[in-house]
C-alpha positions in Angstrom: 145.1 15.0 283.0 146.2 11.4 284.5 149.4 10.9 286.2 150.8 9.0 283.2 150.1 12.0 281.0 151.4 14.4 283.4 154.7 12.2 283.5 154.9 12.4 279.5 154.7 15.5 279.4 157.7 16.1 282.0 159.8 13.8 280.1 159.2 15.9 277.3 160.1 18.9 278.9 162.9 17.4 280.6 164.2 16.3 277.1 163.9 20.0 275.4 165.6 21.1 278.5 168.9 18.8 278.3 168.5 19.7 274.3 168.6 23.6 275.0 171.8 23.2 277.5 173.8 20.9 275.4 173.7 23.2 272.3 175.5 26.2 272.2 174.4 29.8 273.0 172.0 31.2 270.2 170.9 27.9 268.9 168.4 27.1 271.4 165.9 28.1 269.1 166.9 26.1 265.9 164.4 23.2 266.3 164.0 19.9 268.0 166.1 16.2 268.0 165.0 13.8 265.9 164.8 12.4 269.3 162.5 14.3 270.6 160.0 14.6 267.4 159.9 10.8 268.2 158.8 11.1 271.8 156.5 13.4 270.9 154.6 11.3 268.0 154.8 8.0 270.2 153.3 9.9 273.5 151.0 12.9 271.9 147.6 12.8 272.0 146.3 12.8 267.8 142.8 14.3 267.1 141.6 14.9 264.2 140.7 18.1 262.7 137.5 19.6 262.5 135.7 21.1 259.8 132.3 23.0 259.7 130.6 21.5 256.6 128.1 24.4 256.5 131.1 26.8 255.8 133.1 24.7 253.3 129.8 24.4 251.4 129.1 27.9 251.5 133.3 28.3 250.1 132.6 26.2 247.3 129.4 27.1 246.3 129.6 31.3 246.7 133.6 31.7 246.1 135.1 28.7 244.0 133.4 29.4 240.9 132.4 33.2 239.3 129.5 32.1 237.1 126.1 30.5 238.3 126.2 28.9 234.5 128.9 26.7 235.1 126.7 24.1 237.3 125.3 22.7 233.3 129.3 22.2 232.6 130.0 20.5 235.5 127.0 18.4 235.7 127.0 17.1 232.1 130.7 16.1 232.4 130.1 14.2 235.5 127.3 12.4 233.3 130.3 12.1 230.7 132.7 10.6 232.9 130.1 8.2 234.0 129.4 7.0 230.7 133.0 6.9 229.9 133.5 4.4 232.9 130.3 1.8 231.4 131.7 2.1 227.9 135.5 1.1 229.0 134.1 -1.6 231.5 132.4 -2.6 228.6 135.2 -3.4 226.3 135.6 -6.1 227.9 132.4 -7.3 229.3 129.6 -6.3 226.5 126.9 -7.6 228.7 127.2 -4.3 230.9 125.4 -1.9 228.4 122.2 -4.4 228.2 120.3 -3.8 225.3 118.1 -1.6 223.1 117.2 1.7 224.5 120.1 1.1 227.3 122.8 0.6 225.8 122.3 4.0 223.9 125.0 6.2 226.0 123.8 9.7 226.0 122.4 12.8 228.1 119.0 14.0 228.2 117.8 17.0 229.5 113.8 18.1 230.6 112.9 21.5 232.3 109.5 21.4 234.5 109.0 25.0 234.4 105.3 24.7 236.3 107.0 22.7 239.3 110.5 24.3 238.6 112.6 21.5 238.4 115.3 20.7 235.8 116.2 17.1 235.0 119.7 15.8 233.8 119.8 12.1 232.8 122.3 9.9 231.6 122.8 5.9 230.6 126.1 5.7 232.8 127.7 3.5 235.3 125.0 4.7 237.7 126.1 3.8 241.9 125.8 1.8 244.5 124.2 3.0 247.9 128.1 3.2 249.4 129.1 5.2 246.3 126.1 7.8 246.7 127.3 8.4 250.6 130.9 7.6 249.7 130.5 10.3 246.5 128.3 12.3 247.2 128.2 12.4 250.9 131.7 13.1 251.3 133.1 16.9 250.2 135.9 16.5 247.4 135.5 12.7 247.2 135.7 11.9 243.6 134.4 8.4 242.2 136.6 9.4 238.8 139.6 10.1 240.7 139.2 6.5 242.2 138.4 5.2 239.2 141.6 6.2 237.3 143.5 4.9 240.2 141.8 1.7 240.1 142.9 1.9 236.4 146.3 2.5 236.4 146.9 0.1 239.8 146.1 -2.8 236.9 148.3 -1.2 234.3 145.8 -0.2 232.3 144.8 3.5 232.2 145.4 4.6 228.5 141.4 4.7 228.4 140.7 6.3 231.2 142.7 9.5 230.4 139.3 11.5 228.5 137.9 11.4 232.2 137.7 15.4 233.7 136.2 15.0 237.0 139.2 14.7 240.0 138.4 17.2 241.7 135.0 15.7 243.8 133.6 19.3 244.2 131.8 20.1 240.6 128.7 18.2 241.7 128.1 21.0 244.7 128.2 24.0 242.2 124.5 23.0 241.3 123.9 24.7 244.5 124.5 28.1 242.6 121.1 27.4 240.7 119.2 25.3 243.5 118.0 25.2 247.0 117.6 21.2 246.8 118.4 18.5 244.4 117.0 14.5 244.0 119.7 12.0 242.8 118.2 8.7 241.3 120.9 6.6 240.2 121.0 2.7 238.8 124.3 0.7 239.2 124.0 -3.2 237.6 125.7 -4.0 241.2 123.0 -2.6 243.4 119.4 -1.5 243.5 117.8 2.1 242.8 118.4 4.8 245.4 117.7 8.2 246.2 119.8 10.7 247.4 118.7 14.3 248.8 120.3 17.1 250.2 119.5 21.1 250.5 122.9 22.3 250.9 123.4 22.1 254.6 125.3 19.9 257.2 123.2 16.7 256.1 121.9 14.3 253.6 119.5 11.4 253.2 119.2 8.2 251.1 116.7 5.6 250.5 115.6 2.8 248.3 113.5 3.8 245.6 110.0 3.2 246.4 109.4 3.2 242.7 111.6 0.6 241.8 113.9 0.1 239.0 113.2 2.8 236.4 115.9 4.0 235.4 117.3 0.7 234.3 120.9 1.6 234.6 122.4 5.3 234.8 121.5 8.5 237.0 119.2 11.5 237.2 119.8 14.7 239.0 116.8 16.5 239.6 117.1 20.2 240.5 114.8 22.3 242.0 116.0 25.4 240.8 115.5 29.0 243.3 113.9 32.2 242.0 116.3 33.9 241.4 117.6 31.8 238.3 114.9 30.8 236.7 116.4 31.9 233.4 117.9 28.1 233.4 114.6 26.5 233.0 114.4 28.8 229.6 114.8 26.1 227.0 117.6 29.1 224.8 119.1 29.1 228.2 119.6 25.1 227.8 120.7 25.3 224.2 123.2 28.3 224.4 125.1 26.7 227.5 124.7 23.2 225.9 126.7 24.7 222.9 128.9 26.9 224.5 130.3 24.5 226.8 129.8 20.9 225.9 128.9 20.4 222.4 132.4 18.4 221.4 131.2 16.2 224.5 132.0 12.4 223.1 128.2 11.2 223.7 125.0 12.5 222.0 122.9 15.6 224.5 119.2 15.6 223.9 116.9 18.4 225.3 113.6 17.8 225.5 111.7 20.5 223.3 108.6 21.9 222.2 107.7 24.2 219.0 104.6 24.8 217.4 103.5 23.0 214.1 100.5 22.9 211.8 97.6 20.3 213.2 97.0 17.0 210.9 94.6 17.7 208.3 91.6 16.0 210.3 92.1 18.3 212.8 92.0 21.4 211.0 88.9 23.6 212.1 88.2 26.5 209.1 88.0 29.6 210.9 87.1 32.8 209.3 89.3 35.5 210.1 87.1 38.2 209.6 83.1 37.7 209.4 80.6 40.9 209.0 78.2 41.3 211.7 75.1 43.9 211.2 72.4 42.7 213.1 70.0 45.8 212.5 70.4 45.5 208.7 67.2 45.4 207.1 66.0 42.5 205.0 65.7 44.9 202.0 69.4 46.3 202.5 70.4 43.1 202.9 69.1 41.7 199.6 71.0 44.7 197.8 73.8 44.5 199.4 73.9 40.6 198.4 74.1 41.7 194.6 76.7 44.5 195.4 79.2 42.3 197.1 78.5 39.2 195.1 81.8 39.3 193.1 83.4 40.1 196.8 82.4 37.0 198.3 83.0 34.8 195.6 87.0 34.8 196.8 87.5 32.4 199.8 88.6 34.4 202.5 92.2 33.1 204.1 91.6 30.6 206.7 93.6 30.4 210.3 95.4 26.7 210.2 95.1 25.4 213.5 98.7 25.1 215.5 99.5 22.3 217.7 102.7 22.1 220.7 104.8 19.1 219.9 107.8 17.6 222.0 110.5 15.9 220.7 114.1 14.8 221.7 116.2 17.5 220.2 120.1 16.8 219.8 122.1 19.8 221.0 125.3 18.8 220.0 125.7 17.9 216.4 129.2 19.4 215.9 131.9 17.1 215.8 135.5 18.0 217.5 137.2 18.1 214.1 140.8 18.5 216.0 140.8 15.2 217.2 140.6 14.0 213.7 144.5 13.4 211.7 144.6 16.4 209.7 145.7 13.9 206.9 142.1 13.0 207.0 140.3 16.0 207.1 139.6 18.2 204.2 139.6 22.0 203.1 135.8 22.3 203.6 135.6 21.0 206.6 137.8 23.3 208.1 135.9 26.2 206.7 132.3 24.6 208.1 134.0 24.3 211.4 135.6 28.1 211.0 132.4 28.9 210.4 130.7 27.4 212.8 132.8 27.7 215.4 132.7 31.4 215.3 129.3 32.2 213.7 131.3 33.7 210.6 130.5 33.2 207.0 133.7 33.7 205.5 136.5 31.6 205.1 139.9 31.5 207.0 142.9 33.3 205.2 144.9 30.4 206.8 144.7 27.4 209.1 146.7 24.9 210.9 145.7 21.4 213.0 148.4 20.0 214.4 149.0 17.6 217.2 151.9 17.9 220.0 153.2 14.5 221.6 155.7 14.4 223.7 156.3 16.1 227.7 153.3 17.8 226.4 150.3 15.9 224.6 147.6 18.7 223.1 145.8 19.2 220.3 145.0 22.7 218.1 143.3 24.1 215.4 144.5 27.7 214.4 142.8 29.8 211.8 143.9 33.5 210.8 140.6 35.7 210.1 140.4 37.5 206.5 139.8 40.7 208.6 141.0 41.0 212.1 138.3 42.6 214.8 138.4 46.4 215.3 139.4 46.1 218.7 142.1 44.5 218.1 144.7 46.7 220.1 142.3 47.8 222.3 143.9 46.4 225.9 140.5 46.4 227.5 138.7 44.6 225.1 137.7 41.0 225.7 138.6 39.1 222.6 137.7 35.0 222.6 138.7 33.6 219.4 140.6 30.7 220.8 138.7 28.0 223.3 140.4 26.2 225.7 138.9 22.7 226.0 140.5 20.2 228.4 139.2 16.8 227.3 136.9 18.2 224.9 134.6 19.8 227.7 134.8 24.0 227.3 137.2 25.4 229.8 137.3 29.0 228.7 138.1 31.6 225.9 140.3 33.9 228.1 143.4 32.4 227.8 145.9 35.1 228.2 148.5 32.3 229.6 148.8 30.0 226.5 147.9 32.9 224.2 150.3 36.3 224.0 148.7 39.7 223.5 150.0 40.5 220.2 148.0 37.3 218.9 144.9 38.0 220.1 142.9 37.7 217.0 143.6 34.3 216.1 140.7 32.1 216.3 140.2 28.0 216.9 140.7 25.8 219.8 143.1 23.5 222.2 142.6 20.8 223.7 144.8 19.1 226.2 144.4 16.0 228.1 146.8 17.0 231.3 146.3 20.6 231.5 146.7 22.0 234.8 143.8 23.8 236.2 142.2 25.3 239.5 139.8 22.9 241.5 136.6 25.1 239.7 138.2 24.3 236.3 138.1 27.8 235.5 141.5 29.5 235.4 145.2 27.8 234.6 147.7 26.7 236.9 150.8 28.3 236.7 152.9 25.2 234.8 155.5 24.6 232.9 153.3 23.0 230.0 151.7 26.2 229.9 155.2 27.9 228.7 155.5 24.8 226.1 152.2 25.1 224.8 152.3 29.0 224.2 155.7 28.3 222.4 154.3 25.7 219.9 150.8 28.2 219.5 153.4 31.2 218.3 155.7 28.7 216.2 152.5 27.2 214.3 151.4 30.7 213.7 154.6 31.8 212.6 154.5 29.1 209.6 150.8 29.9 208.6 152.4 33.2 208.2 155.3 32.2 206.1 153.0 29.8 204.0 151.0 33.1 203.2 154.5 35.1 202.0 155.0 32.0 199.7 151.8 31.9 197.9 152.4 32.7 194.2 150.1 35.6 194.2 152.0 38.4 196.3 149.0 40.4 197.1 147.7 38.1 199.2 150.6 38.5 201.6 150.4 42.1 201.2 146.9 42.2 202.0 147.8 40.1 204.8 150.9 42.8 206.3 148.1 45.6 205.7 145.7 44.3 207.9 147.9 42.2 210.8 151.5 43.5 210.2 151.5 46.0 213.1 150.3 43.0 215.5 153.3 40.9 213.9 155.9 43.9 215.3 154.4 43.9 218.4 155.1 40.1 218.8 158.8 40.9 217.5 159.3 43.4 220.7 157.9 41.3 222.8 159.4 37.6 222.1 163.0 36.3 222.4 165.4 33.9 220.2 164.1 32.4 217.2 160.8 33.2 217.2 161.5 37.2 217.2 164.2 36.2 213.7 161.5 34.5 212.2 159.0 37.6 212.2 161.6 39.6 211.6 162.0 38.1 208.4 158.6 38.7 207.5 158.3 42.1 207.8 157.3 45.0 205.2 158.0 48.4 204.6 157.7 51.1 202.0 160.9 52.3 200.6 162.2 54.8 198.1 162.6 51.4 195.8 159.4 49.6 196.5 156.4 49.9 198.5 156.4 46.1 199.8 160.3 45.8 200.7 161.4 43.3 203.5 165.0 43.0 204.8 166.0 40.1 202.1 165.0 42.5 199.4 166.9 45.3 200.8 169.8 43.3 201.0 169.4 42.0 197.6 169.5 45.8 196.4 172.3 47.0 198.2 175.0 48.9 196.5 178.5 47.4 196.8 180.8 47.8 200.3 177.4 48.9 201.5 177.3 47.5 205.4 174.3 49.7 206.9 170.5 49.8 206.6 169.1 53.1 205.9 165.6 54.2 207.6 163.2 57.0 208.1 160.2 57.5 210.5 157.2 60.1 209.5 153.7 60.5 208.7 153.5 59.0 204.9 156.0 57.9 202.5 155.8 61.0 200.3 156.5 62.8 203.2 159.5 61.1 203.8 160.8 61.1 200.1 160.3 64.7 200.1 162.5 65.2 203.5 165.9 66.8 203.7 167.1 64.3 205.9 166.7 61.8 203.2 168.0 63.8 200.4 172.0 63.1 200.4 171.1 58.9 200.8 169.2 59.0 198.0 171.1 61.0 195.7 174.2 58.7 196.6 171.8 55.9 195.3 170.9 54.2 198.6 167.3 52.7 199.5 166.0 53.9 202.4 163.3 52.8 204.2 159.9 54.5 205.3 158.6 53.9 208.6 155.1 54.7 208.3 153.7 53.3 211.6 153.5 54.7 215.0 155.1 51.0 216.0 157.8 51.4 213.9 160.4 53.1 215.1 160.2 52.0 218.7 160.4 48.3 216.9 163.5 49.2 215.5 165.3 50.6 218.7 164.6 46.8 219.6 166.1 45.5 216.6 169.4 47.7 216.4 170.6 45.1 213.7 169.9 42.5 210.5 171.9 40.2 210.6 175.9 41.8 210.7 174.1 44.8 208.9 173.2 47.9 211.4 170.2 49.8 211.4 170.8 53.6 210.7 168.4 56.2 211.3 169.1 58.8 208.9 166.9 61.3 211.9 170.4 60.8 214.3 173.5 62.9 214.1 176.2 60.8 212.7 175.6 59.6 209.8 178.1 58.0 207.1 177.6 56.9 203.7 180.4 54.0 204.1 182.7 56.5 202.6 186.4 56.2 203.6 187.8 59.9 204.5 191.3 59.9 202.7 193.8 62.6 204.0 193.1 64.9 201.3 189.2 65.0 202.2 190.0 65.0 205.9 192.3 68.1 205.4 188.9 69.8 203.3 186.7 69.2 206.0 188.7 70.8 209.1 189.2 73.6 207.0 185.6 74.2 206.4 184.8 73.3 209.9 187.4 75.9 210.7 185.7 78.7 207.8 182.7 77.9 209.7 183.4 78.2 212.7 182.2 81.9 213.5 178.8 81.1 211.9 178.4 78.0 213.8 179.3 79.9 216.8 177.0 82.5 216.1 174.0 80.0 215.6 175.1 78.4 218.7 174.9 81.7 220.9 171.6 83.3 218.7 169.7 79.5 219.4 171.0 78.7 222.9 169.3 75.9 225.1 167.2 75.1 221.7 170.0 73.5 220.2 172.3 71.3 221.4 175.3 72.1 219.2 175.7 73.6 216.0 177.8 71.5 213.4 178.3 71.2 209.5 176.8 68.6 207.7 177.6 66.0 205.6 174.2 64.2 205.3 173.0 67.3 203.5 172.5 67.7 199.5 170.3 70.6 198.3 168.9 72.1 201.9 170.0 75.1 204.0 170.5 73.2 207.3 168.4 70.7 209.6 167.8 69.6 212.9 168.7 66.4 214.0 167.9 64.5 217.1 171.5 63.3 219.2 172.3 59.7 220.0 170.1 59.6 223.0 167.6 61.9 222.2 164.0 61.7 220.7 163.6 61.8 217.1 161.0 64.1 215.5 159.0 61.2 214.2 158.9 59.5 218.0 158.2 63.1 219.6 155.0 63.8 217.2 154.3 60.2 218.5 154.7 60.6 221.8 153.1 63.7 222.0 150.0 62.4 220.3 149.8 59.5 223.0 151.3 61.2 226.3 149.7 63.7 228.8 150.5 66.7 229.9 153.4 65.0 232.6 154.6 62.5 230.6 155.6 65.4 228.4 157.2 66.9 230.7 159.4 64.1 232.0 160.3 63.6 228.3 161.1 67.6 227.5 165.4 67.2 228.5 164.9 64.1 226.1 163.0 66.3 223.0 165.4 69.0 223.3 168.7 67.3 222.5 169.0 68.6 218.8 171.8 68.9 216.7 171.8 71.8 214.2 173.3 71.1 211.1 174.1 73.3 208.3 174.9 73.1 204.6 178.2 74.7 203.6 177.5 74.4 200.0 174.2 76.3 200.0 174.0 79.9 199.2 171.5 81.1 202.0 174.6 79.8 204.7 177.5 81.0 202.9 175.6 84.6 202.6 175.0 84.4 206.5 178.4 83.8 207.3 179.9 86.3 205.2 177.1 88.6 206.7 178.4 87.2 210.3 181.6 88.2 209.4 181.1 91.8 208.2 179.0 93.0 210.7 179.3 90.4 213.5 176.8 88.5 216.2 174.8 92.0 217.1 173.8 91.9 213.4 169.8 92.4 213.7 169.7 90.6 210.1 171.5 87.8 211.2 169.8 87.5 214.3 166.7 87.6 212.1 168.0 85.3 209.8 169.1 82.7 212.6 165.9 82.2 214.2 164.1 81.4 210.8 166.7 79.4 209.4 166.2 77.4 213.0 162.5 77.0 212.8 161.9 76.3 209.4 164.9 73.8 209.6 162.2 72.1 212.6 159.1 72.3 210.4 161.5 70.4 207.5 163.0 68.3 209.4 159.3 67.1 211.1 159.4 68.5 214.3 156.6 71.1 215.4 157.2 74.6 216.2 157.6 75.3 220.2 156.1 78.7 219.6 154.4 79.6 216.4 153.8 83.3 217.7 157.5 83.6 217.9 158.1 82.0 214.5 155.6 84.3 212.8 157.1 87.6 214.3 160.5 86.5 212.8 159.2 86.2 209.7 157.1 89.5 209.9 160.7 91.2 211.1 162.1 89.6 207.5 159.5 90.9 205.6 160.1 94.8 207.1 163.7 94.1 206.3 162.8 93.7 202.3 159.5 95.5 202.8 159.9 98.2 199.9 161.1 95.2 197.6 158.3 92.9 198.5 155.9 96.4 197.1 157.5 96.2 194.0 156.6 92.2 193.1 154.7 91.6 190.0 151.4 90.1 191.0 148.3 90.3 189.9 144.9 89.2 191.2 143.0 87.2 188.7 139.8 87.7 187.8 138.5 84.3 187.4 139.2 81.0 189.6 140.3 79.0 186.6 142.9 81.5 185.5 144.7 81.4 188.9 148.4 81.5 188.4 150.3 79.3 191.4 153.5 79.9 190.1 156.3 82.0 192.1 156.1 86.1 191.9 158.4 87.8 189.6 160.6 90.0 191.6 161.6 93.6 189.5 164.8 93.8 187.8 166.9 96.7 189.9 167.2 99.7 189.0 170.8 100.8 189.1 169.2 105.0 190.0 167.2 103.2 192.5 168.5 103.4 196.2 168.4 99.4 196.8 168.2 98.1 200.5 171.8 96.4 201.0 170.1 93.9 203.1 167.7 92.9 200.8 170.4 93.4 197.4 172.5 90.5 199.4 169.5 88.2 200.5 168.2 88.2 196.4 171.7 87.7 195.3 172.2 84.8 197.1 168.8 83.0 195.9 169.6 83.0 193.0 170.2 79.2 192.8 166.6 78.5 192.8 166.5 77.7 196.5 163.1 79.2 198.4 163.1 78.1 202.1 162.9 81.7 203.4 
């Protein structure tokens, strides 16, 4: 170090010094002056840093992109680009694009399987010697990125905007497929040079010996390694061609071979089977003439000689319809692109093409499939309907950022010109524009939707709600704000009015001062017209609706509401039919709650922890009693649900949860007023009440859709009833039939009593009250 250094440097310690003294105690450590950051810069020493090139290639070759594939992408849009930059220059200078075969701009392709080498040429802006070591030479140097800037430094950059490649660094993932590559490239500015390079620390360049042949454009030869020689397969070509670039703007030609018949001249008549016998005898042979005379008098088939001819074939022929106004595009275009898009034959149930302007500038073009895949809830399953294309070069088909989860079975594509993406191209940037575009993708879908619901014939829609409607509920839990009213509004239930019934309709049907929404989870709707907990609704006249799918109930807890109308599951304690209690009525029921009272007691005490509380009921009509699940607890729909999806722990964590019912009994029904007055004769140690209690509990669980804890224990009281009534039961008229088509599947006759005839007084009690027509025990 030189005495003038050594001098800096004490200045500069001398400065931080006088700094750290001058500031108070515990700041010392806050930073530096702006005094001394100037110091520093004026009387540092600046080097540069240092980068091995060896390892940076290795990064961008082995980590920066996850298929070897990609390479064909990146190469043909760098060919793009490059004829995207002759064809603007040559707006306004035509004499750029020379003439006949040149100023053709396209991409042709050639695989040399004997030498291994596969050939990517295009009529482009070709470059200069300082553009091959500037471009190519230099990691992450980008001519397009230049380019563009050039552009929009003279105010003029509207037509550069289709170019993709920014980044510098696509070129290098050839090195996936190869262990060398040639680059021949043309510019009108310069001669023809060559550029090598096998992946390492250098490069060379040279004039090409062979002059001029290219005329104008570039050629990337690729010497591709063993271990992918699938991408010298001429399918290999064609399937990547397709799947990544064929809504490239320029034509792509791969050279091809198949075999056709030779000209006529050429044809050599081959028989394709000939007898050969030389030990025949010429006596056997003269018989044998007249024996197969007829035989030979057929000409035998002959083998047409085949021929290997190469031609230019075009790979992509489809056309990026979405770029198109959708004013100028018709119905059956739509369904050939559909079609052809997503190797389907059938046509779209609905569609929409749209263009967004604005902050965010994309195209789209949605379709709904008439069937939706059978994986479509399956969370591991890779579904790809919808393409990302950014410029119209393939990007990917995973886009679980612009596309939610519940929408995974729409099909199509979007393209957007400004899309944010990682350096390989390969996965989205987290973005703003991201959040936009998603919200436009669910809106447009939300209206093909709509536009379905509107059609004149209904069944369409309902075929529609069959086959998608538990995807549409999914996207009504998971979005926010207008978007989650709008789906809302298209949903469909069954009800005890209609089997296709959404919330307008409902509303439309409501009885008058009506101000709640009545609903019921199970298996099926008969089910659920069938259940006691539906009984007293309907016989007031209210609609209630079925929820039939697992999804359902959980997708109401997220609704709560319609509008200023509330959501009432009729499964929950605390029901009301929008009935005002007058004083009168509220007197009735405190004295019936207070008649009660010891049977509700006794239930209480008899059914302990299985119960929560024990009260009467006022949602009931024609049933003993049910069980009902408290404000907080889980339904019995929701537990057979759960149960059916949970393990063995989840069930466990959920148990305080499934055993919050409420008992409710019907004060009206004969089988409860016989056990109170039973109650209250012989009180709680009653072995018939106690008998009576526990199957009036679990059959009220097996009506009311819940499944019996322990069936063993349900079965014994049942077996208990039957020894109470035992010499009855003897007495039943029944008779086995003889034949299967006389069976007889009405109810047993019980005998008329005998007034001689000692008579259980159990039994005499429990047939007195059942008289009514009521058979739940």
């Amino acid at each position: 170090m030189t005495s003038k250094s050594r001098l800096s440097l004490l200045m500069v310690m001398l400065v931080c010094l006088i700094t750290m003294l001058a500031i108070p105690k515990g700041m010392a450590n806050e930073g530096i002056s702006a005094e001394d950051q100037s110091i520093i810069k004026s009387q540092g020493e600046t080097h540069e840093f240092q980068a091995e090139v060896n390892k940076l290639m290795n990064i961008i070759i082995n980590s920066l992109y996850s298929k070897k594939e990609i390479f064909l992408r990146e190469l043909i849009s760098n060919s793009a680009d490059a004829l995207d930059k002759i064809r603007f220059l040559a707006l306004t200078n035509p004499a750029l694009l020379g003439e006949g075969e040149q100023a053709n701009l396209d991409i042709k392709i050639q695989v040399d399987k004997e030498n291994h080498f596969l050939h990517i040429t295009d009529k482009g802006i070709g470059m200069t010697k300082a553009d091959l070591i500037k471009n190519l030479g230099t990691i992450a140097q980008s001519g397009t990125k230049e380019f563009i800037q050039k552009l929009t430094e003279s105010a003029d950059s509207k037509g550069s905007s289709n170019l993709i490649g920014q980044f510098g660094v696509g070129f290098y993932s050839l090195f996936l497929v190869a262990d060398y590559v040639v680059v021949t490239s043309k510019n009108n500015e310069d001669d023809q040079y060559v550029w090598t390079s096998t992946s390492d620390s250098s490069f060379s360049i040279m004039k090409d010996p062979k002059g001029n042949t290219l005329g104008r454009g570039t050629r990337i030869s690729l010497h591709i390694k063993d271990d992918s020689l699938e991408f010298l397969e001429q399918s290999t070509i064609e399937e990547l061609v397709k799947k990544y670039s064929q809504f490239i703007n320029f034509p792509i030609y791969l050279y091809s071979s198949k075999e056709v018949d030779a000209p006529e001249e050429e044809q050599v008549e081959t028989p394709i089977e000939e007898q050969e016998d030389d030990e025949v005898k010429v006596g056997e042979e003269e018989e044998e003439e007249d024996e197969q005379e007829d035989e030979q008098e057929e000409e035998k088939p002959k083998e047409k000689k085949k021929i290997t001819e190469w031609t230019w074939e075009k790979l992509n022929n489809n056309k990026p319809l979405w770029m198109r106004s959708p004013k100028e595009v018709e119905k059956e275009e739509y369904t050939e692109f559909y079609q052809a898009l997503n190797k389907r034959t059938d046509s779209p149930l609905a569609y929409s093409h749209f263009v967004a302007e604005g902050d965010t500038e994309f195209r789209a073009m949605l379709f709904i499939p008439k069937d939706p895949p059978q994986n479509m809830f399956d969370p591991e399953a890779v579904l790809n309907g919808v393409k990302l294309f950014v410029r119209r070069v393939f990007i990917t088909d995973n886009i679980r950022e612009l596309l939610p989860a519940w929408l995974r079975f729409l099909q199509g594509v979007i393209d957007s010109d400004d899309l944010p993406l990682n350096v390989s191209r390969e996965i989205l940037q987290q973005h703003k524009l991201i959040g936009t575009i998603r919200k436009r993708v669910i809106k447009k879908f939300i209206q093909m939707v709509q536009e379905i619901s509107n059609r004149e014939d209904k069944a369409e829609y309902h075929d529609f709600f069959k086959k998608y409607g538990t995807a549409l509920k999914f996207g009504i839990i998971e979005e926010t704000g207008e978007n989650k009213n709008r789906l809302i509004k298209l949903l469909q239930f069954a009800s005890s009015k209609d089997d296709h019934t959404t919330f307008e309709d409902y509303v439309s049907r409501m009885k008058e001062g009506q101000d709640q929404i009545y609903y019921l989870g199970g298996k099926d709707k008969e089910q659920l017209a069938q259940s006691p907990l539906a009984e007293q609704a309907l016989k007031q006249g209210y609609e209630v609706l079925y929820l039939v799918d697992p999804v359902d109930e959980y997708l109401f807890s997220q609704i709560n509401k319609y509008g200023e109308l509330q959501l009432t599951n009729l499964a929950r304690e605390g029901v009301k039919f929008n009935k005002e209690t007058n004083a009168e009525e509220a007197d009735s029921e405190k004295a019936v709650t207070e008649e009660y009272k010891p049977l509700t007691d006794f239930l209480q005490k008899q059914l302990g922890k299985r119960v929560q509380k024990v009260v009467i009921s006022k949602l009931l009509s024609d049933s003993p009693c049910i069980l009902l699940s408290n404000t907080w607890g889980v339904t019995a729909n929701m537990e057979r649900i759960m149960k059916a999806q949970s393990n063995a722990g989840q069930q466990q964590e959920m148990a305080p949860f499934m055993k919050a019912k409420v008992m409710e009994i019907n004060p009206t029904h004969s089988l409860i007023r016989a056990l109170l007055a039973r109650v209250n004769e012989f009180g709680n140690t009653d072995e018939a009440a106690k008998v009576q209690a526990n199957v009036l509990y679990e059959t009220a669980a097996i009506s009311s859709g819940y499944t019996i804890e322990n069936p063993t224990s349900f079965t014994n009281w049942i077996y208990k009833l039957m020894e109470l009534s035992s010499d009855k039961l003897s007495e039943t008229k029944y008779e086995t039939p003889t034949k299967e088509d006389d069976v007889d599947f009405s109810e047993p006759t019980l005998p008329t009593t005998n007034e001689e005839e000692p008579v259980d007084p159990i039994y005499e009690e429990f047939v007195n009250n059942n008289q009514g027509g009521h058979d739940e025990l």
